[in-house]
C-alpha positions in Angstrom: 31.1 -14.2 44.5 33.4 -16.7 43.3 32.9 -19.0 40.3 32.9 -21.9 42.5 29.6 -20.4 44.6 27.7 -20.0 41.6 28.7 -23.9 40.9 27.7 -25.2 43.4 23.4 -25.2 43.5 24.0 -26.4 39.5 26.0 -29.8 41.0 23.1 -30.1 43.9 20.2 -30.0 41.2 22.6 -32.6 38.8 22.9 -34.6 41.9 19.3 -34.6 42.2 19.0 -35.3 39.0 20.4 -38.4 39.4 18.3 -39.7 42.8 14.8 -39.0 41.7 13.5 -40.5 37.8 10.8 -41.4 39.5 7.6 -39.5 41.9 7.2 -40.4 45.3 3.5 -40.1 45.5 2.4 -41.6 42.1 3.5 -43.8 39.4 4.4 -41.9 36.8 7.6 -40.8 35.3 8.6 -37.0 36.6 11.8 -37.3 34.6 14.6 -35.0 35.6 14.7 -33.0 38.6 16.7 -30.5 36.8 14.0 -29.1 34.8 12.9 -27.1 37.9 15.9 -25.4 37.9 13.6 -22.0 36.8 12.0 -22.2 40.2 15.1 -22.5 42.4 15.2 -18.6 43.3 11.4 -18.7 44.1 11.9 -21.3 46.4 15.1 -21.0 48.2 15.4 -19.9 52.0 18.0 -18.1 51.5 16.8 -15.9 48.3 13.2 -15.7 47.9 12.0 -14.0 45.0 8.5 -12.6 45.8 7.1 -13.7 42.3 8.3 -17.1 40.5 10.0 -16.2 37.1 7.8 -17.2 33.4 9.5 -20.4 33.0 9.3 -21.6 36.4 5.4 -20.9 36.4 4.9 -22.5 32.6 6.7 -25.4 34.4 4.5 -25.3 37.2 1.6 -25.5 35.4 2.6 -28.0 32.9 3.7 -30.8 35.6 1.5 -33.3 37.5 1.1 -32.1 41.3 2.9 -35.4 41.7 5.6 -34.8 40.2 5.5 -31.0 41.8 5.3 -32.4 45.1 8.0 -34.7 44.4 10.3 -32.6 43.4 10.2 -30.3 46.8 10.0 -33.4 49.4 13.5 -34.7 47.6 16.0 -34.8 49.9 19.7 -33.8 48.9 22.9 -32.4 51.1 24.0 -29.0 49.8 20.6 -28.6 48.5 17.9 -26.7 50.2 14.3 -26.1 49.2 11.6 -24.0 51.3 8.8 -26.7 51.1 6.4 -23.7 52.4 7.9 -21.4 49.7 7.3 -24.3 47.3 3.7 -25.0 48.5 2.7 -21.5 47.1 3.8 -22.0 43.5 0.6 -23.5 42.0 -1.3 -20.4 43.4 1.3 -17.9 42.7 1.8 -19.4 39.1 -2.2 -19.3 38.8 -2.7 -23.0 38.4 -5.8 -24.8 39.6 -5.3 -26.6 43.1 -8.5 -28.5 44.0 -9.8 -28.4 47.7 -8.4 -30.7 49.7 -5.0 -31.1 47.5 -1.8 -32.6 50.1 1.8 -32.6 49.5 3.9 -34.6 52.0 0.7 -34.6 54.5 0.2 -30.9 54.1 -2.6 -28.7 52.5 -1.8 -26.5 49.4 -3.0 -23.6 49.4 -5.6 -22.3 47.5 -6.9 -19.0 46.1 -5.7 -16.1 44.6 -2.8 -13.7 46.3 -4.9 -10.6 45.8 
């Protein structure tokens, strides 16, 4: 693997960085999409990583679901994000989802993974 391939998800998530400052869904600052970059192997197509890393889940459970849901309904070339994958990060990072909780139209899920 050349240096260059390992460049280039780092220059998609800066370019994100620099199209979303603010949540889709809700009014509130998200700041930076960068600071998921902890949860990019968990929720990649092409590398899934069965459990999300410490970081990613402290993230996970310190952000708004806005801001969450945000983050994986951004849309950037050269950057790919498995919004399925992405859906089970609150559970797999044990946080709370209330019944009835949407992303982008769709249903996260709830529940433990034992």
């Amino acid at each position: 693997m050349g240096l260059r391939d390992k460049e280039a998800p780092m220059l998609g998530l800066l370019l994100m960085a620099l199209l979303l400052v603010r949540s889709t869904e809700a009014r509130e600052y998200c700041g930076s999409i960068s600071q998921f970059l902890p949860c990019m192997p968990a929720v990649r197509p092409d590398n899934r990583m069965l459990t999300p890393s410490v970081q990613c889940c402290g993230l996970v459970r310190r952000v708004s679901s806005a801001c969450l849901c945000a983050a994986l309904t951004s849309s950037n070339p050269g950057f790919s994000v498995d919004f399925n994958l992405g859906l089970t990060l609150p559970r797999k990072c044990g946080r709370y989802v209330p019944r009835g909780q949407k992303c982008a139209g769709v249903l996260v899920p709830r529940g433990n993974l034992n």
